[in-house]
C-alpha positions in Angstrom: -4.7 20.4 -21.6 -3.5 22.5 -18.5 -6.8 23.1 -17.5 -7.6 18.8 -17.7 -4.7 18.2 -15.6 -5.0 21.1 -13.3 -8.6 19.8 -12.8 -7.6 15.9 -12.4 -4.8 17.0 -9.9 -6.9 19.2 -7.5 -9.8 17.1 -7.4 -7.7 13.9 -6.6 -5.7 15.9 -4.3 -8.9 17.7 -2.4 -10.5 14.6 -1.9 -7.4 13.1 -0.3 -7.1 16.3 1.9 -11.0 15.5 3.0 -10.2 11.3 3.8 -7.5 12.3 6.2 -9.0 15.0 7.6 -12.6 13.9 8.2 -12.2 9.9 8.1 -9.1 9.3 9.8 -8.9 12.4 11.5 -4.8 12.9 11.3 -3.8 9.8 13.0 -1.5 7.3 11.6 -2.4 3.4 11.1 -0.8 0.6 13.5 1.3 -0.8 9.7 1.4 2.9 8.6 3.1 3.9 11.9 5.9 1.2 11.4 7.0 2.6 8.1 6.9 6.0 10.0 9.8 4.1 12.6 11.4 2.5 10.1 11.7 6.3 8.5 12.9 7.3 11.2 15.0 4.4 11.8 16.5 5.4 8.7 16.7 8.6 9.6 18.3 8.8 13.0 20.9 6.1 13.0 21.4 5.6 8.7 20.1 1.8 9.3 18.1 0.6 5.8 15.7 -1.7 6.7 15.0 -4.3 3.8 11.8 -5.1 4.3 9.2 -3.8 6.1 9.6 -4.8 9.9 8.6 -8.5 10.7 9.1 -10.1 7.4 11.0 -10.7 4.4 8.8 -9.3 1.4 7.6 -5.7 1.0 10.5 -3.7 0.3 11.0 -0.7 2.2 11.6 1.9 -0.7 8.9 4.3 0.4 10.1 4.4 4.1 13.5 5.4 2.4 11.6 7.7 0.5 10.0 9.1 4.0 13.3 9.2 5.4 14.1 11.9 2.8 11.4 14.2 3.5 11.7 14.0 7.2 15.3 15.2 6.9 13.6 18.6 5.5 10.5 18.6 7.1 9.2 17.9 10.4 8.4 14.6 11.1 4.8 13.9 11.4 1.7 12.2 10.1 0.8 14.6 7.3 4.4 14.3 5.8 4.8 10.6 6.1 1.4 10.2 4.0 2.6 12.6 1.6 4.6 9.8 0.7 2.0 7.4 -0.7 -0.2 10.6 -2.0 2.6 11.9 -4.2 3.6 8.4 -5.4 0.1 7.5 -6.4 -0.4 10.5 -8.7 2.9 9.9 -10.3 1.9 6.9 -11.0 -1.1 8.3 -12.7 1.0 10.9 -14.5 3.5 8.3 -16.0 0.4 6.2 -17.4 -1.5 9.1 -18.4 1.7 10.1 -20.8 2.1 6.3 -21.8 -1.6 7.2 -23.2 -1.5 10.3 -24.5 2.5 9.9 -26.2 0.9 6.7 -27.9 -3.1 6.8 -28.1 -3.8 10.5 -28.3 -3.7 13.9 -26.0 -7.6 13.2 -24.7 -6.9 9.3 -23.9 -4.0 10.3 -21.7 -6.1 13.2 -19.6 -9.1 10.7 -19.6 -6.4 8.2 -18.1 -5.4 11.0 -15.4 -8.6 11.7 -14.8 -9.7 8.5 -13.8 -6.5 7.4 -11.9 -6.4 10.3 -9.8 -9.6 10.5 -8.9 -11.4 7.3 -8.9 -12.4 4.3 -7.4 -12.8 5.7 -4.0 -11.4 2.3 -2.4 -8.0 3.0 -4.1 -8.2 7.1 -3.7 -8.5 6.0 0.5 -5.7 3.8 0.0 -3.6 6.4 -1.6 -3.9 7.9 1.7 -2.3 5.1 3.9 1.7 4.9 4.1 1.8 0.6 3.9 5.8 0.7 2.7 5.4 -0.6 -1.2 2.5 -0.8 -3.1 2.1 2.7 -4.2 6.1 2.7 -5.0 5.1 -0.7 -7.2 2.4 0.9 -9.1 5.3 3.4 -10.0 7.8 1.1 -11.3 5.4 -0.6 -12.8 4.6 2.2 -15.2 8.2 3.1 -15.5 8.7 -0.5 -16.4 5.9 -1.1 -19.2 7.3 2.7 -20.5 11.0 1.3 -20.7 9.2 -1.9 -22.6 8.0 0.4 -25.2 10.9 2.7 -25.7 13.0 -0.8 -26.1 11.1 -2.0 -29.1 10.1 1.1 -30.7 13.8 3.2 -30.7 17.3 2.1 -31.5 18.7 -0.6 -28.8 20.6 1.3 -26.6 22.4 -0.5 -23.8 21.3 2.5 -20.9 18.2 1.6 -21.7 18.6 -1.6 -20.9 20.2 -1.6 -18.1 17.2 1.3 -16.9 14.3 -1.7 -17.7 16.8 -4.2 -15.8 17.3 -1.9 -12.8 13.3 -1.1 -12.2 12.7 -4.8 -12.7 14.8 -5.6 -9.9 13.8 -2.5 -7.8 10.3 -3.9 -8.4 11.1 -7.6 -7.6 12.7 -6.8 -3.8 10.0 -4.2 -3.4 6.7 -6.9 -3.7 6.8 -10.1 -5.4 3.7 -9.1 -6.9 5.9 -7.1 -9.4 5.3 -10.5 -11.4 1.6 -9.5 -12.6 3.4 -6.4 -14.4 6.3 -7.6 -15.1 6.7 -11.3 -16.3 4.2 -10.6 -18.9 6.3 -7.4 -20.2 9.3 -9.8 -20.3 7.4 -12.4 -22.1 6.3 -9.7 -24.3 9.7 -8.0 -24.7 11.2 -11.4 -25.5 9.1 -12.3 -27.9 9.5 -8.5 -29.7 13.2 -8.8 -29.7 13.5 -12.4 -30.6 16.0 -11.3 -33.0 18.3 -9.7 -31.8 18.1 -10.6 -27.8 21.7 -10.4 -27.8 21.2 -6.7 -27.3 19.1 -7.4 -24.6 22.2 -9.0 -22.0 22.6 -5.6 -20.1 19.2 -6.1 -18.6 20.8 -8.8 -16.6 23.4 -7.5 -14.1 21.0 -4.8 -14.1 17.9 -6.3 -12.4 20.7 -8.3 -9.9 21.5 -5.1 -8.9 17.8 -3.7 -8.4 16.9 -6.6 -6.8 20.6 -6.7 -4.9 19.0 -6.4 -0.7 16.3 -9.1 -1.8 19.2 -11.2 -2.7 21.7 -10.6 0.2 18.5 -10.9 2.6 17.1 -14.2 1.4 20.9 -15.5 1.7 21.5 -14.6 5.1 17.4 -15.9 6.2 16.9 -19.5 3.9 15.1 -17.8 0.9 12.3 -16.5 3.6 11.0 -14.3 0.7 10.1 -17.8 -1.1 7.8 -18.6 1.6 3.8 -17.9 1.4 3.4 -14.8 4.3 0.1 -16.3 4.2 -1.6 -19.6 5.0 -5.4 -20.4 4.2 -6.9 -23.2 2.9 -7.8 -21.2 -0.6 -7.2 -23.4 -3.5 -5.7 -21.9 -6.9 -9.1 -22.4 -8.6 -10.8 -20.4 -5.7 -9.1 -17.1 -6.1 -9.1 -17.0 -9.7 -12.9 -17.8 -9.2 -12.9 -14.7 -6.4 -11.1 -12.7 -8.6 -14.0 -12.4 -10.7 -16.5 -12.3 -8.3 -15.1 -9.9 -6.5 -12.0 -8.5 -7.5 -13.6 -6.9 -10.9 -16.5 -5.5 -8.6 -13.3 -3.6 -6.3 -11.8 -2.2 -9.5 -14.0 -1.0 -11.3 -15.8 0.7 -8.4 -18.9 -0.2 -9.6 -20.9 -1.3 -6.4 -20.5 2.5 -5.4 -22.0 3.5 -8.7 -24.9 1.1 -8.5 -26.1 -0.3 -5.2 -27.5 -3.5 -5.2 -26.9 -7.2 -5.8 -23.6 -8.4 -6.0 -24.6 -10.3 -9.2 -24.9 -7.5 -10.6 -22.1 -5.7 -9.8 -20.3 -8.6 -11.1 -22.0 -8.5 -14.4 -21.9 -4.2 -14.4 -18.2 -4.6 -13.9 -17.5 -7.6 -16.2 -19.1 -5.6 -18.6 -16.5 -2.7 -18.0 -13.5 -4.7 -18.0 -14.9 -5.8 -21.4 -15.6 -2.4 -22.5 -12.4 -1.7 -21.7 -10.1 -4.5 -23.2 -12.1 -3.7 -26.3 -10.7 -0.3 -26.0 -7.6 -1.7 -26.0 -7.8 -3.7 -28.7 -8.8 -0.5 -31.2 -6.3 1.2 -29.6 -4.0 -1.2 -32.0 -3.9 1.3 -34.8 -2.3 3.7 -33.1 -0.2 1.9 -30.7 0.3 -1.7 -31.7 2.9 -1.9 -29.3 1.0 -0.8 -25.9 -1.6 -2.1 -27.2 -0.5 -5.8 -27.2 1.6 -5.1 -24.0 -1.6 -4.0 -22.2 -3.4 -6.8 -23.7 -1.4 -9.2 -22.6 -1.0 -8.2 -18.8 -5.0 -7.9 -18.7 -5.2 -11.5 -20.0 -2.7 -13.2 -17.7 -3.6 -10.8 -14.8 -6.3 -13.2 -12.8 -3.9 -16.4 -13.6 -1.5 -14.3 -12.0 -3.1 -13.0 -9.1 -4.7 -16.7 -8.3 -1.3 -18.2 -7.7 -0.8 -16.4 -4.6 -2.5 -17.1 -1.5 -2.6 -13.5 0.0 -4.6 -12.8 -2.9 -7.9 -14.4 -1.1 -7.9 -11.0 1.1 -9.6 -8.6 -1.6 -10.0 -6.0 0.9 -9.7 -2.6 -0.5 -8.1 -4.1 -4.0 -4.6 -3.7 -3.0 -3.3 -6.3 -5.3 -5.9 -5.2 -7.8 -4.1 -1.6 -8.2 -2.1 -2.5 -11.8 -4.9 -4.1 -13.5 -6.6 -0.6 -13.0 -4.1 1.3 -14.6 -4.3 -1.0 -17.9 -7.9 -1.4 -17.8 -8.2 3.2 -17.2 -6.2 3.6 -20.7 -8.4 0.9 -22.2 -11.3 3.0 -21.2 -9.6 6.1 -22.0 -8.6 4.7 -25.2 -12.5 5.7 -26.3 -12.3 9.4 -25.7 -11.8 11.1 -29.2 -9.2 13.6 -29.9 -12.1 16.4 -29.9 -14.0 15.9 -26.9 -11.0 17.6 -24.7 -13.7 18.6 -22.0 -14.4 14.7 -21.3 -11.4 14.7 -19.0 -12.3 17.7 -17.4 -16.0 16.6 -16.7 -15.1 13.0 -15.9 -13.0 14.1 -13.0 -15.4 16.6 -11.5 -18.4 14.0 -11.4 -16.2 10.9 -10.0 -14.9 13.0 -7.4 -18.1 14.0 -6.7 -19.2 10.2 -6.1 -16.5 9.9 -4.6 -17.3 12.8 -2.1 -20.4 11.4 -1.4 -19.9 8.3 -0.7 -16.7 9.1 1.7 -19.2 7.5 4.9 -18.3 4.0 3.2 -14.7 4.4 3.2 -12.6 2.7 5.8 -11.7 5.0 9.1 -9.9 4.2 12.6 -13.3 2.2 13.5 -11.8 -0.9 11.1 -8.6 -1.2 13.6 -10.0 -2.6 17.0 -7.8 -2.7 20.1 -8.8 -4.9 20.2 -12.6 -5.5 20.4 -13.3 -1.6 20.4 -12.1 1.7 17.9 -9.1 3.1 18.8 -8.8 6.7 19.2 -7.8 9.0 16.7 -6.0 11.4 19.4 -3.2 9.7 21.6 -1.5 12.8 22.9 -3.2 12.5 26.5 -1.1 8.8 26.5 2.1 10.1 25.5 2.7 13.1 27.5 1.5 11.4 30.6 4.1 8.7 30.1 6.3 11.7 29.4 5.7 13.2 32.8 5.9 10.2 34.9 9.8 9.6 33.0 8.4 5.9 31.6 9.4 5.3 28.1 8.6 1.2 27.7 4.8 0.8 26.9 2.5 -2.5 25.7 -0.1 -2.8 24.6 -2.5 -3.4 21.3 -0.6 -3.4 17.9 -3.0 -0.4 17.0 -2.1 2.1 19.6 1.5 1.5 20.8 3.1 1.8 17.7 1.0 5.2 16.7 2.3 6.1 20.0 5.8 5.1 19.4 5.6 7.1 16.0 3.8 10.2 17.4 6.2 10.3 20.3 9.1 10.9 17.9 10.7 8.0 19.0 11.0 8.4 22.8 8.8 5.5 23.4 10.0 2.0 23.1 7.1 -0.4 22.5 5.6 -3.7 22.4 2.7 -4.8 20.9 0.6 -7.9 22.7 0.2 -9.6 19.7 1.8 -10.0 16.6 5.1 -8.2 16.8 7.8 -6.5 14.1 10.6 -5.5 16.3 12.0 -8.4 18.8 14.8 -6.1 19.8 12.2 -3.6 21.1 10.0 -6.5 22.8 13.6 -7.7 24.8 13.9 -4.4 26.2 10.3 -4.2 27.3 10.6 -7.1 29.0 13.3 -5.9 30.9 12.3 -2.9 31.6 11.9 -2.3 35.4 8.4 -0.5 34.5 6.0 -0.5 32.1 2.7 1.1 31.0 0.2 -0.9 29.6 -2.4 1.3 27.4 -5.9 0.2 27.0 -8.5 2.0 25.2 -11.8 2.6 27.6 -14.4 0.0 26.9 -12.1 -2.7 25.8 -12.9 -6.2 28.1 -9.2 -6.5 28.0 -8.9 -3.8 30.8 -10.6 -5.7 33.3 -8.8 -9.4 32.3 -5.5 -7.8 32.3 -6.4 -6.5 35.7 -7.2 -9.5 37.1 -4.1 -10.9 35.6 -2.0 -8.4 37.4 -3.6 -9.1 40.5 -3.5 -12.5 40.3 0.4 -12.2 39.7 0.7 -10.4 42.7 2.4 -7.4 41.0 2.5 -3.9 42.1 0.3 -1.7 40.1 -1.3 1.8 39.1 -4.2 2.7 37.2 -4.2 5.9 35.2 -7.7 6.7 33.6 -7.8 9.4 30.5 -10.9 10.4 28.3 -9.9 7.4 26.0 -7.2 5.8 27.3 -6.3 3.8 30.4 -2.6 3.2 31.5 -2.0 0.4 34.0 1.4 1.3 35.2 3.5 -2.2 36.3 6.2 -2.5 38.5 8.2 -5.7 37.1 11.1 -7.4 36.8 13.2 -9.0 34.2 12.0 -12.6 35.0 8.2 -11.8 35.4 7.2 -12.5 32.6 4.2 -10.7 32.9 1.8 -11.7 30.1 -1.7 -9.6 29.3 -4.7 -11.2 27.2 -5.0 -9.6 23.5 -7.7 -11.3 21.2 -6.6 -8.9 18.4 -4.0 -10.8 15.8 -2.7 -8.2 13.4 -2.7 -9.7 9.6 0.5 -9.3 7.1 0.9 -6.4 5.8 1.0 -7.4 2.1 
């Protein structure tokens, strides 16, 4: 068993090590770098931020979380991904005991295994700091786990005020907490229809988990209620995406088996299927988790289809639950006497995984905003240093990496698409500013002409990969740069 884990933990961990180090190089994302602020936010002045920074969903546990380590270790990239690392294995360690407590000792290693190591979409995304889906996956688990414990021990009113608490942590930290949890409560209902009188402490609990969701949506109109998202996706189109594509991002199976997406499709419907199957054995065991699991795999797409950010698939980020259910459902098959299956299993998907690392996403997918931004800004930021500037615009990739990296000295505003309007205020007025290109981007030469068309006084300094264009301004200019680049939600 210690040598399954061990195995499980140091694969998933090296290959996390090798993304950051040879995909993204160190350098912190344009969203990952605002949860870094709002860290340090925390940090500096002992300001919570509800949310993360320009809207009123995606609570901010993780940056709180952030906070904490920064207070002990230095503040920098590495540490703040640490954050979304360390949560996603726990995660993987609370479902793998959920399996092997119920199922048997394999089916929770196999469930490790898998989790920790495996698809390589979701082992990437492990690596990026985005405020509250790692944190969700977490309570999620803790959740379902609480469920259990509810139905299959004496009531006990700490428990329940436990389940009603992570419920409402979950609820202000993404709303969707709902494809976990509103099938657990249906379930848990249903379970304790007879005696739901003991189920009351729950209540005040989950108003107190959910208490900053509540004060903000007071102060801001129910904001949180509001879709971040507008497309022209109908209800019927995601659910139809979500099994087009959605099963094809969770299972992984396009990197197993290049070719057409049909058949992806099919290969992965037929692992979901595989998998609800194992589920449905597992009944013997575990009738409990076994009908839980069963029922949020069932109402998951319905789920998923009634929101509208759901049409962005992307890397699966609203997929991530559904994989822990459907992992025990497929670990659910490993017998009790096969304990190397674990060990194997992790080895050989984190050698797919290893090979097929020149597929996963790197600082090339964040334009600035029609070319890569660089991995290294340090050139940027200690020439602003030198010349005593500390109010910067620019693309919402680079200044706030900058403003992050810079530990804060920096004040910043983004061209497009901005999360701080106290920060874009004092840009505004600030009597200079640099404006950071990267090289090769055509907004250089537009924003140039703007400059010079506004009759401003002006100074061009020219790095390896970056270009400041150093403004003299005043309060009233107004001065406004071209950006194509419009950064998407973050959730």
């Amino acid at each position: 068993m210690v040598v399954s884990v061990a195995t499980s933990f140091v694969v998933g961990l090296a290959l996390r090590v090798v993304i950051l180090e040879h995909r993204w190089h160190g350098a912190v994302g344009g969203d990952e770098a605002i949860v870094g602020l709002m860290a340090e936010d925390l940090r500096h002045h002992g300001d919570p931020t509800i949310f993360f920074w320009g809207q009123h969903y995606g609570g901010s546990l993780e940056s709180m979380i952030a906070a904490a380590l920064f207070v002990v270790l230095p503040t920098s990239t590495l540490v703040l991904k640490l954050v979304p690392m360390g949560l996603a294995l726990a995660a993987a360690g609370v479902h793998a005991r959920l399996a092997s407590d119920r199922i048997g000792t394999a089916a929770g290693l196999t469930t490790f295994a898998v989790l920790a190591t495996w698809p390589p979409t979701f082992v990437w995304f492990s690596t990026v700091a985005l405020a509250f889906y790692w944190v969700s996956l977490l309570l999620g688990g803790v959740l379902v786990w609480l469920a259990l414990d509810s139905v299959e021990r004496a009531n006990h009113s700490a428990r329940w005020l436990a389940l009603g608490f992570v419920g409402g942590a979950m609820w202000w930290t993404t709303p969707q907490s709902i494809f976990v949890g509103l099938p657990t409560v249906v379930w848990l209902l249903w379970r304790q229809r007879r005696r739901l009188g003991a189920t009351w402490p729950a209540i005040p609990a989950f108003f107190i988990g959910s208490s900053l969701w509540w004060f903000d949506n007071l102060r801001s109109g129910w904001a949180s209620l509001e879709s971040p998202q507008v497309n022209d996706s109908t209800y019927l189109d995601r659910l139809a995406l979500f099994f087009e594509k959605g099963v094809v991002r969770i299972t992984g199976i396009d990197e197993l088996v290049p070719g057409p997406e049909l058949v992806a499709m099919l290969l992965s419907l037929v692992v979901v299927g595989f998998a609800l199957v194992g589920l449905w054995r597992a009944h013997r065991k575990a009738p409990h988790l076994s009908s839980l699991l069963l029922a949020i795999a069932v109402s998951y797409p319905f789920l998923f289809a009634v929101f509208p950010t759901s049409w962005a698939i992307g890397e699966g980020r609203y997929l991530l639950p559904l994989w822990t259910v459907l992992a025990m459902g497929l670990a659910a098959w490993v017998p009790d006497r096969r304990p190397v299956i674990p060990v194997v299993l992790a080895i050989c998907l984190g050698a797919v995984t290893l090979l097929g690392i020149d597929d996963i996403p790197t600082l090339e997918n964040q334009a600035a905003p029609d070319v890569p931004r660089p991995a290294d800004l340090t050139w940027a930021i200690d020439a602003l240093d030198e010349l005593g500037i500390d109010h910067v615009a620019g693309n919402y990739w680079v200044v706030y990496p900058m403003a992050f990296e810079s530990d804060g000295s920096l004040v910043v505003r983004p061209t497009a698409s901005s999360r701080n309007p106290e920060w874009d205020a004092e840009v505004a007025a600030a009597p200079i500013v640099a404006h950071v290109f990267v090289n090769g981007s055509t907004s250089l030469p537009d924003s140039l002409d703007a400059v010079e068309e506004q009759g401003l006084p002006h100074e061009l300094l020219v790095g390896e990969e970056l270009t400041l264009l150093l403004i003299d301004q005043k309060p009233d200019d107004g001065v406004e740069l071209p950006d194509t680049r419009t950064v998407g939600v973050a959730g």
